[in-house]
C-alpha positions as CSV (number, residue, x, y, z in Angstrom):
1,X,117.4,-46.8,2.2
2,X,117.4,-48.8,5.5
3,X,116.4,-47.1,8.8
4,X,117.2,-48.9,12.2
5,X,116.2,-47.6,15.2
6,X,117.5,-49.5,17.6
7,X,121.1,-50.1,16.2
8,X,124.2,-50.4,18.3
9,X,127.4,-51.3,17.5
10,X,128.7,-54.9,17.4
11,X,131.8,-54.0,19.4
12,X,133.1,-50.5,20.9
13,X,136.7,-50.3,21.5
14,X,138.1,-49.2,24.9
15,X,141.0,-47.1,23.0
16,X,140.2,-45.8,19.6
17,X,141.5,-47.8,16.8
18,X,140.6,-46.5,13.7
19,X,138.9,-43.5,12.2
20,X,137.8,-41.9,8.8
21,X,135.0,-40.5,6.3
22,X,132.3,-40.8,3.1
23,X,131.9,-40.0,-0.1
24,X,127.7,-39.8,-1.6
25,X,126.1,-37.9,-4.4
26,X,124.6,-34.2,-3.9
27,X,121.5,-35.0,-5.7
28,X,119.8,-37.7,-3.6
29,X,120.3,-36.4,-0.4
30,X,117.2,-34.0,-0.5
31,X,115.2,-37.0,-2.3
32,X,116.0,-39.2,1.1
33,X,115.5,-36.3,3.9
34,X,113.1,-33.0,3.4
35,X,115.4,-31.3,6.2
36,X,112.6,-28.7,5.5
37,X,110.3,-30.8,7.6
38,X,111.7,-30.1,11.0
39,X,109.1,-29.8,13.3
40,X,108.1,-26.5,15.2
41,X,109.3,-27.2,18.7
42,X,112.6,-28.6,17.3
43,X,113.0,-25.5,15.5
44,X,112.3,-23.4,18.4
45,X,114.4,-25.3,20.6
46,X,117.3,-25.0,17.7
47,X,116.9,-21.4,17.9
48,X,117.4,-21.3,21.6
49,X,121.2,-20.9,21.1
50,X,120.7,-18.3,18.7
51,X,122.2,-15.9,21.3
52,X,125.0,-18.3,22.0
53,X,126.2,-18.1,18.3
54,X,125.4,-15.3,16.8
55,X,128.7,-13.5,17.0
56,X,130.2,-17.0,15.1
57,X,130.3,-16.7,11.2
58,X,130.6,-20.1,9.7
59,X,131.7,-20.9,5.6
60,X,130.4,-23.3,4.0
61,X,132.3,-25.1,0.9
62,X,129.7,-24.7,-1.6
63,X,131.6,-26.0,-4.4
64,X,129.0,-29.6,-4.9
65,X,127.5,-31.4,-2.6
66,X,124.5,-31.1,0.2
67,X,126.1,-27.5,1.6
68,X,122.6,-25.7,1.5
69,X,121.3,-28.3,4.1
70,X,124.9,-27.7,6.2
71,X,124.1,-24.2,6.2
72,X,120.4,-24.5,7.0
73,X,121.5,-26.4,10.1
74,X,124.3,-23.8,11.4
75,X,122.0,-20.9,10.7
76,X,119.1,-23.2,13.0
77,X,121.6,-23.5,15.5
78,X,121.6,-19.8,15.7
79,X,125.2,-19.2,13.6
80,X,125.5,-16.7,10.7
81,X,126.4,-18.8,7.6
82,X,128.1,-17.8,4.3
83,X,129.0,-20.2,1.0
84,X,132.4,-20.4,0.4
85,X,133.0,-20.6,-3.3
86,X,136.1,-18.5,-3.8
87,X,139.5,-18.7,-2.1
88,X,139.2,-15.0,-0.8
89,X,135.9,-15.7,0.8
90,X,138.0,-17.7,3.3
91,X,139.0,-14.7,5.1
92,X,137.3,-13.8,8.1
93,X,135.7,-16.7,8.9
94,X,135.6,-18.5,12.2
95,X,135.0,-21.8,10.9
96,X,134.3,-24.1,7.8
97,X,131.9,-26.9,6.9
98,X,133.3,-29.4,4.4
99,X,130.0,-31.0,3.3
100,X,129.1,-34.2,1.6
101,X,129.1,-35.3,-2.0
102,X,131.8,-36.3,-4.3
103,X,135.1,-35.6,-3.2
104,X,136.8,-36.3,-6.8
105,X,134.4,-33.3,-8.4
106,X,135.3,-30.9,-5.7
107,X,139.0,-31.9,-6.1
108,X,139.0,-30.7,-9.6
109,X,136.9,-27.3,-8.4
110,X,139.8,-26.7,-6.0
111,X,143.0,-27.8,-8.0
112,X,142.0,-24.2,-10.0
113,X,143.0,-20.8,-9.0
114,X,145.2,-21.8,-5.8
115,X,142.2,-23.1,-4.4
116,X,143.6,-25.9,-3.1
117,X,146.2,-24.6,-1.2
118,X,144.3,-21.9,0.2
119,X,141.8,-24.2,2.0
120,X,144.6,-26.8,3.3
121,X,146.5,-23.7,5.6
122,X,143.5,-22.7,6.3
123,X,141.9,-26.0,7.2
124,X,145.1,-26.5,9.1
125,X,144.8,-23.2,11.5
126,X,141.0,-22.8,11.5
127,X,138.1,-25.0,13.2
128,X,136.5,-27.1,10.8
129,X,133.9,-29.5,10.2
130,X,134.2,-32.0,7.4
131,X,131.6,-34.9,7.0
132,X,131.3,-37.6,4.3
133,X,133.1,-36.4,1.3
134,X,134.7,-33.5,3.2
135,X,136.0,-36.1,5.3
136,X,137.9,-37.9,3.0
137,X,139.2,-34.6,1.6
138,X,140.4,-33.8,5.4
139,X,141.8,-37.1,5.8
140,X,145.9,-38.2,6.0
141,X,145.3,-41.0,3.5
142,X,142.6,-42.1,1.5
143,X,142.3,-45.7,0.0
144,X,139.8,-47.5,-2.9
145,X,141.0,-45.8,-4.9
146,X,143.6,-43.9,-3.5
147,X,143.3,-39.8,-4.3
148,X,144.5,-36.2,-3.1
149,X,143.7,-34.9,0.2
150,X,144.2,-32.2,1.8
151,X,146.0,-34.4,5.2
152,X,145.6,-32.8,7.9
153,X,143.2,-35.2,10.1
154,X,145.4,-38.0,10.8
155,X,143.1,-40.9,10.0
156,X,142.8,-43.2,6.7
157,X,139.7,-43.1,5.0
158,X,138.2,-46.0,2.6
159,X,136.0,-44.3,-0.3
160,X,132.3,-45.8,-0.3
161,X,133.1,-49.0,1.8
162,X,129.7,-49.7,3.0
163,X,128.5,-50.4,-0.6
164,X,126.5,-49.1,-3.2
165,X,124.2,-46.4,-3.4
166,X,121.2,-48.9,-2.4
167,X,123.2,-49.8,0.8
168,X,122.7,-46.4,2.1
169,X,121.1,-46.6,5.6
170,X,119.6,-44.5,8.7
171,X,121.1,-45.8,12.0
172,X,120.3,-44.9,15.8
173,X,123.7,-44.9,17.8
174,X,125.2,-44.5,20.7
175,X,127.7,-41.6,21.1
176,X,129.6,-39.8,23.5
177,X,127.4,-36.9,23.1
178,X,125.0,-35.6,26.0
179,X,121.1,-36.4,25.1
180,X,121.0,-40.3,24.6
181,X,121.4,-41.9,20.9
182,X,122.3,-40.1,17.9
183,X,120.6,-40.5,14.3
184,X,123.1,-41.1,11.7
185,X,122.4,-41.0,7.9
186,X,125.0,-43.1,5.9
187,X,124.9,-42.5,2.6
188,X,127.5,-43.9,0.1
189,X,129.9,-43.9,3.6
190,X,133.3,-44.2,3.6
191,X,134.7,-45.7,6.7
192,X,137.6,-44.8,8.8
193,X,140.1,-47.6,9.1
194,X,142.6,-45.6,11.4
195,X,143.0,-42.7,13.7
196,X,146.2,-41.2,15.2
197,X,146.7,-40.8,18.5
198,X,145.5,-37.5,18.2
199,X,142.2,-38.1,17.7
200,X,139.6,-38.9,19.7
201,X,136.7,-41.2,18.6
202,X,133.2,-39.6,19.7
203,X,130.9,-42.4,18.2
204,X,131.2,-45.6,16.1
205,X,129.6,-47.9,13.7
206,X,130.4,-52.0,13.4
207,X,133.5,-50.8,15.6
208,X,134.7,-48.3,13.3
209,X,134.8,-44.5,14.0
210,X,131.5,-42.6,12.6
211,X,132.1,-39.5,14.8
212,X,136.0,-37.9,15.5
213,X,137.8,-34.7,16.6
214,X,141.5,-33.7,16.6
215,X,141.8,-30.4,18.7
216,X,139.8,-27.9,16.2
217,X,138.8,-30.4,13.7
218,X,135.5,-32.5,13.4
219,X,134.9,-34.8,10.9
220,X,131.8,-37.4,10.0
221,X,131.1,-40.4,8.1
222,X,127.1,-39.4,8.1
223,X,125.3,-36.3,7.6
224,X,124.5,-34.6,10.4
225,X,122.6,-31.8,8.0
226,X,120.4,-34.5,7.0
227,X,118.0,-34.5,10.2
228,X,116.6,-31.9,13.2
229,X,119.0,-32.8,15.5
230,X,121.4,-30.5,15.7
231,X,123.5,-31.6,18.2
232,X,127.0,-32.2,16.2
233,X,126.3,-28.8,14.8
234,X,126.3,-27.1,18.3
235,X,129.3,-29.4,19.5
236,X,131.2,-27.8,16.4
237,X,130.0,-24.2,17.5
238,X,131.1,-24.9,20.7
239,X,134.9,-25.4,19.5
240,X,134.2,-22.6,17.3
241,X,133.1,-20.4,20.1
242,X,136.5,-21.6,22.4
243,X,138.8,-20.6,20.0
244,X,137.6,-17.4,19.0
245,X,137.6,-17.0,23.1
246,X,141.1,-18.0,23.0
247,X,142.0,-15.3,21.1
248,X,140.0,-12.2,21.9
């Protein structure tokens, strides 16, 4: 794997053009990254919104894939977490992580037992944040190959455009996030080749989206779990957090 530090992107559109997601393997995410190795005051300063997110229960899809890192992360950001294995475990939640890994296995997990229709409505009427593989499952159409998705971010997604396995890479990037550059780990990434109008583009890569949101959905072509900063994970809890104050 490549790391860059000091990577921007060759050109950054004044309206967003395109958008997307990534497809990797489960197993060699924990090889590249030891999340486990955050260091103390990062920790501590994680915690520090414990308060702000404790009354926020977020799922996990925990069906393949790098979900015990996703939850690690929410739980660090000071949210309770839950793996989401069964349709019924759904209910009740105030928000869903669609992790990485490979979005054909967990299409087969969730074309049994209505699973599949059971996470699109609630994909559709529930925050939710979908990176790499989850991505592609979120996305309106996906390409190389073509597969099922569930539709309902309006973007189309290439499967694995960035290469093999080898080609995975560590990039520092700019984004519209508060607290400077961003580190992204690409792994296997797809790439977004188009966004709706919809969407909003929050970062990029090489002029394509890495980074997007349409109203209550957030979706990524890197792995956010994959390092200590857990700054997409709080931006998530923050929608999170507005729409459960919407409704109280």
């Amino acid at each position: 794997m490549q790391r860059s530090r000091n990577a921007t992107p060759s050109l950054v559109p004044a309206v967003p053009a395109f958008a997307g997601c990534a497809d990797g393997t489960g197993i060699v995410f924990a090889a590249i990254i030891n999340i486990g190795m955050m260091p103390t005051s990062t920790a501590n300063a994680a915690h520090s919104g414990a308060g702000k997110y404790a009354c926020i229960t977020i799922g996990v899809l925990a069906l393949q894939g790098d979900y015990e890192a996703h939850a690690r992360a929410f739980t660090s950001a000071g949210a309770h977490t839950v793996l989401v294995r069964k349709p019924e475990q759904l209910t009740g939640l105030d928000g869903l992580a669609m992790p990485g890994g490979e979005s054909t296995t967990m299409l087969k997990f969730l074309e049994t037992h209505g699973f599949f229709a059971a996470l699109q409505n609630f994909v559709a009427a529930t925050p939710t944040f979908a990176t790499c593989a989850g991505c592609i499952l979120a996305a309106r159409e996906v390409l190389r190959p073509p597969q099922r998705s569930l539709g309902v971010l309006d973007a189309t997604v290439e499967r694995n455009a960035y290469g093999r396995q080898i080609d995975s890479t560590i990039l520092t990037l700019p984004t519209e996030l508060p607290g400077g550059p961003l580190e992204m780990v690409f792994i296997r990434a797809p790439r977004i080749t188009r966004v709706g109008p919809d969407v909003e583009v929050l970062a990029y890569r090489d002029s394509f989206p890495t980074l997007v949101r349409q109203r209550d959905l957030l979706a990524a072509t890197f792995h956010p779990e994959m390092t200590s900063d857990t700054r997409v994970q709080k931006l998530f809890l923050d929608m999170v957090l507005a729409r459960k104050l919407r409704r109280a």
